[in-house]
RORO-258549 format. One record per residue: x, y, z of N, C-alpha, C in turn. Coordinates in Angstrom, 2 decimals, decimal comma. Example, Ala and Ser with C-alpha at 12.3 -4.5 7.8 and 13.67 -1.06 7.14 Angstrom:
residues 2
BARO      n_xx      n_yy      n_zz     ca_xx     ca_yy     ca_zz      c_xx      c_yy      c_zz
BARO     13,19     -5,69      7,80     12,30     -4,50      7,80     13,20     -3,30      7,80
BARO     12,85     -2,25      7,08     13,67     -1,06      7,14     12,90      0,03      7,87
END
This chain:
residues 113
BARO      n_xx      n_yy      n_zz     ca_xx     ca_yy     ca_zz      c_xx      c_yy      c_zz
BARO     49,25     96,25    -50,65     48,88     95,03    -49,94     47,59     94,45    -50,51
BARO     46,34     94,96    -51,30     44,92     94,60    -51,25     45,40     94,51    -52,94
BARO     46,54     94,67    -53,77     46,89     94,11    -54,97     47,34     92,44    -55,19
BARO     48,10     92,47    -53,65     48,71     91,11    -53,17     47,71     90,22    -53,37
BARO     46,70     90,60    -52,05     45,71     90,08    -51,69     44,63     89,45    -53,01
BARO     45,22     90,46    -53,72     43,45     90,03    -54,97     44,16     89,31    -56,48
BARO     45,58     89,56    -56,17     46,59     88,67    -56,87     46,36     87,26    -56,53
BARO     46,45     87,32    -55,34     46,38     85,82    -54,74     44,92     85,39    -55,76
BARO     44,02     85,77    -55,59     42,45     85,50    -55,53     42,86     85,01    -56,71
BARO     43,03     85,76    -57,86     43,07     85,30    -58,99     43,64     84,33    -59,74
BARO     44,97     84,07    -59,15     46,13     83,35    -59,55     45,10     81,73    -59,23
BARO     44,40     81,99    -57,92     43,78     80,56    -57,17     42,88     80,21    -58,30
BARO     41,64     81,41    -58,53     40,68     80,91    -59,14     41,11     80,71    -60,44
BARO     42,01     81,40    -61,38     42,23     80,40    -62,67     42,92     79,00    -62,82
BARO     43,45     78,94    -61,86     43,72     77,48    -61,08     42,96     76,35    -60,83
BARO     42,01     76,70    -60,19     40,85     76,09    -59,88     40,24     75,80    -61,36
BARO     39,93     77,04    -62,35     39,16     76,80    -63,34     40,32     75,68    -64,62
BARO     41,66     75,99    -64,85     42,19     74,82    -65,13     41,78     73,44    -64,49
BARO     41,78     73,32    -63,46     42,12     72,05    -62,60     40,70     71,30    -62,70
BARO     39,36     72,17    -62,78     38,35     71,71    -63,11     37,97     71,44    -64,52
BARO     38,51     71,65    -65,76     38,52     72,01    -66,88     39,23     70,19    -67,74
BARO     40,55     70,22    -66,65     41,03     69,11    -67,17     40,72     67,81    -66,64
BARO     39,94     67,70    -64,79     39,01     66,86    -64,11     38,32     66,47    -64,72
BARO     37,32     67,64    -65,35     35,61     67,19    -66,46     36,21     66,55    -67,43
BARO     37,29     66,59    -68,25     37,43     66,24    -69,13     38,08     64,86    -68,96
BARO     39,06     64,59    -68,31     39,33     63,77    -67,56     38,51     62,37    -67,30
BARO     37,14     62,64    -66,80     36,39     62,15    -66,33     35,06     61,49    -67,50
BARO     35,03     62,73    -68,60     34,84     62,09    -69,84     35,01     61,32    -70,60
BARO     36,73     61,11    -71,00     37,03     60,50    -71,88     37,38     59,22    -71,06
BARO     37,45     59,50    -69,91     37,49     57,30    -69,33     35,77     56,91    -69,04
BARO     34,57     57,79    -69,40     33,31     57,34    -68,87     32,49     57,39    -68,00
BARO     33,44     58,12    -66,92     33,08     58,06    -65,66     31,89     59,55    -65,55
BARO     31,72     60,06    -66,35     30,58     61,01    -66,97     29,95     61,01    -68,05
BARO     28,81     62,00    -68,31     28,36     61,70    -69,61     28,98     62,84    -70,65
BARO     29,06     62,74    -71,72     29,13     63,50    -72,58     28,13     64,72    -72,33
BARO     28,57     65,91    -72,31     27,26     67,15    -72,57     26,51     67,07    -73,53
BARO     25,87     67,47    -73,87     24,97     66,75    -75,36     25,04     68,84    -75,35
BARO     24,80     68,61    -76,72     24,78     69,73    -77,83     24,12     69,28    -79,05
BARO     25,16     68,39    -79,69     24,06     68,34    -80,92     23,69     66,71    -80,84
BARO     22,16     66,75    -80,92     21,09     65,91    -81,13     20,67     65,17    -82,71
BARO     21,11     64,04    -83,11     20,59     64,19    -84,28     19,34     62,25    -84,24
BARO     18,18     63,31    -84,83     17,06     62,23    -84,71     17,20     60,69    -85,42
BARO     16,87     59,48    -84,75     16,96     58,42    -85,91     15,89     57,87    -86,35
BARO     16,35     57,82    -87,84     14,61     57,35    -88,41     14,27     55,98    -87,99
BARO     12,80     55,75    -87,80     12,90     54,21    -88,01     12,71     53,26    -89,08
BARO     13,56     51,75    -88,28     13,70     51,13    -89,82     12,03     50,89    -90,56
BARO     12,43     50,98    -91,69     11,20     50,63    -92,79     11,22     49,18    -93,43
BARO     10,31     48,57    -93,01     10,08     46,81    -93,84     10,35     46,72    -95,21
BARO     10,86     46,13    -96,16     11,43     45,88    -97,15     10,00     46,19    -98,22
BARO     10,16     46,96    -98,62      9,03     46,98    -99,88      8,98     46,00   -100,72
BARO      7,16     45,52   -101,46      7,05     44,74   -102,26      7,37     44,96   -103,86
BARO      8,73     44,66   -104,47      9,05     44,72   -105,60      7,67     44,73   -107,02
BARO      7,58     45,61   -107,12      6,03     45,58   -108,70      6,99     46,33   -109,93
BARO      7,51     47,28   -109,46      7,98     47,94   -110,53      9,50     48,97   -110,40
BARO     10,20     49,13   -111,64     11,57     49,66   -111,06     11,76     50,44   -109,93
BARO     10,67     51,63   -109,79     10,71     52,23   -109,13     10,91     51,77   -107,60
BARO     10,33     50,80   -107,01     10,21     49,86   -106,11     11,42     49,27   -106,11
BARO     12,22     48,92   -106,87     13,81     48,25   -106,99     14,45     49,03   -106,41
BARO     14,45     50,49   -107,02     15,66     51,35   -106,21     15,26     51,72   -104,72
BARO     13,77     51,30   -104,22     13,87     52,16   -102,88     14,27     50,91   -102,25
BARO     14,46     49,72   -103,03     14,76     48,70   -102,21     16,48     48,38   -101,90
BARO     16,62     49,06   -103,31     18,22     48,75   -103,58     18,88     49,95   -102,52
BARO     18,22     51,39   -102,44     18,44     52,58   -101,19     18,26     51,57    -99,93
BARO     17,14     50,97    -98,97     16,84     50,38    -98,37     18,07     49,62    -97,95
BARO     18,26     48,50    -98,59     19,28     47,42    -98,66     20,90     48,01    -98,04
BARO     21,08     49,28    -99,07     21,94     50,16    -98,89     22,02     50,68    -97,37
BARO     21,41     51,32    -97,24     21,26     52,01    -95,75     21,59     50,66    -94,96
BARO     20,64     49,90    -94,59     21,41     49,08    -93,43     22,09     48,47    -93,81
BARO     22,78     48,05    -94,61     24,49     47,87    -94,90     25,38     48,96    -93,76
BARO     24,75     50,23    -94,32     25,51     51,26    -93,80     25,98     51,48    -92,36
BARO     24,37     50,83    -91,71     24,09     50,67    -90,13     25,24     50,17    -89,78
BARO     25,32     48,58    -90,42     26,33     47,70    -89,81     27,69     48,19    -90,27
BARO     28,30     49,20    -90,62     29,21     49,56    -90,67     30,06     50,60    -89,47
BARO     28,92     51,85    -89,67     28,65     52,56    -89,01     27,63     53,10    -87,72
BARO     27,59     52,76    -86,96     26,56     52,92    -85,78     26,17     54,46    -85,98
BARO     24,56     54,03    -85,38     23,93     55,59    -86,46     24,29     57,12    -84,90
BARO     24,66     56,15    -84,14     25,22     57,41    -82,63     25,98     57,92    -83,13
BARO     27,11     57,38    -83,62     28,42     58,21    -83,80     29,08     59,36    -84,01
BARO     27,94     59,62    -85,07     28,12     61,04    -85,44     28,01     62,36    -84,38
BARO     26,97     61,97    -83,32     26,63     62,96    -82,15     27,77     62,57    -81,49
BARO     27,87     61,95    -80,60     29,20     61,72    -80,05     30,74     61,98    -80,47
BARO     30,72     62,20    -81,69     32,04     62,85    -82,06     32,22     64,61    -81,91
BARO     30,55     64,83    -82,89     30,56     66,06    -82,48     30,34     66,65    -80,89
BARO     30,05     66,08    -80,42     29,77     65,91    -78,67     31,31     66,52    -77,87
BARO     31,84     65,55    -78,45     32,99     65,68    -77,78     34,31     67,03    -78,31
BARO     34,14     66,65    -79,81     35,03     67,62    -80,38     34,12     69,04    -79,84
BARO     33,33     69,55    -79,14     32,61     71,16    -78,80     33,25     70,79    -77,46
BARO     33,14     69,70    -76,66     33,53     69,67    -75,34     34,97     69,98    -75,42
BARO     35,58     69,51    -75,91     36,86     69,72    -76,19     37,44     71,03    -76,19
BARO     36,90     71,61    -77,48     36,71     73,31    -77,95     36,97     74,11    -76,47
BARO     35,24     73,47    -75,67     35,05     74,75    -74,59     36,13     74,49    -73,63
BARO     36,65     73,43    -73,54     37,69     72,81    -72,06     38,58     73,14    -72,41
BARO     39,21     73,51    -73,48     40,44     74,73    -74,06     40,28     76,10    -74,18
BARO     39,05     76,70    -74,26     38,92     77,85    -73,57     38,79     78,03    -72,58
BARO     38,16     77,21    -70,90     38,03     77,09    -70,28     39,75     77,22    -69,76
BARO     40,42     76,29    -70,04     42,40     76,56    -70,25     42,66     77,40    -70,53
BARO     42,31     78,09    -71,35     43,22     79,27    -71,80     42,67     80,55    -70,88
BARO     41,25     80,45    -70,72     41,10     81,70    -69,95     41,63     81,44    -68,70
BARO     41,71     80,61    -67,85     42,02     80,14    -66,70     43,78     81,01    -66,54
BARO     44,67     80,44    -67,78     45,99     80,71    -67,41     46,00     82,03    -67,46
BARO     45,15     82,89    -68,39     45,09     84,60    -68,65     44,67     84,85    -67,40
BARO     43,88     84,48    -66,74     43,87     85,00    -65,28     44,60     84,92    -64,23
BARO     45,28     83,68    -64,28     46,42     83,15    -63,16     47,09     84,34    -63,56
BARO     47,60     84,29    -65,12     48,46     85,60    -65,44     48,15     86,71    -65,03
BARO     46,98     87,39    -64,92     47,30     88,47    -64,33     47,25     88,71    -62,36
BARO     47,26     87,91    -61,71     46,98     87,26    -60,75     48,40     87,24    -60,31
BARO     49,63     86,43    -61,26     50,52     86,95    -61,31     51,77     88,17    -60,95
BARO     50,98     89,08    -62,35     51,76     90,01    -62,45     51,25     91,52    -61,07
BARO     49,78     91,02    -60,68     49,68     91,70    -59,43     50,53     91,24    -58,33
BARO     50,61     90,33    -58,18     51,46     89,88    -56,44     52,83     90,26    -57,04
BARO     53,43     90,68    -58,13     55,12     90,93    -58,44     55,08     92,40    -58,29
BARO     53,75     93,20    -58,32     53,66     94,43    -58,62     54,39     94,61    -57,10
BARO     55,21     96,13    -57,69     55,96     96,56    -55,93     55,47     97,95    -55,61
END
């Protein structure tokens, strides 16, 4: 009977930990939360166009020029936010998978005779 009983328990709480697993996530990808932050990456600030004297000065201008090209292509967030999400992702599938290994054995206690 106290196999039943703790069958039950388990079967509930990996239940629960699915059901919360796919909620958070859920709740992520329409906005209605924030992303967890993990990885942080710093942004430099912009630098005023250097005064052209000598080649050397050309290429940090022609790098310069380059980079915010790049900006307007690419928004300099992006990169955190992908990785943001692809780790959230990761853990909310382990978070799944351990969840059903427990229902499972949660399971195979309440069948036990």
């Amino acid at each position: 009977m106290i196999t039943k009983i703790f069958g039950c328990v388990l079967l509930t709480a990996g239940l629960l930990i699915i059901f919360w697993a796919l909620y958070s996530s859920y709740n992520i990808f329409t906005a209605k939360s924030a992303i967890p932050s993990v990885f942080k990456i710093e942004i430099a600030q912009e630098t005023s166009l250097p005064q052209v004297n000598n080649s050397s000065d050309i290429q940090a201008m022609i790098e310069n020029t380059i980079s915010n090209q790049m900006k307007g292509l690419l928004p300099a967030d992006i990169l955190p936010k992908i990785l943001n999400l692809v780790a959230w992702s990761i853990f909310a599938g382990i978070l799944i998978f351990g969840g059903a290994q427990i229902s499972s054995i949660g399971i195979k206690l309440i069948k036990e005779k």
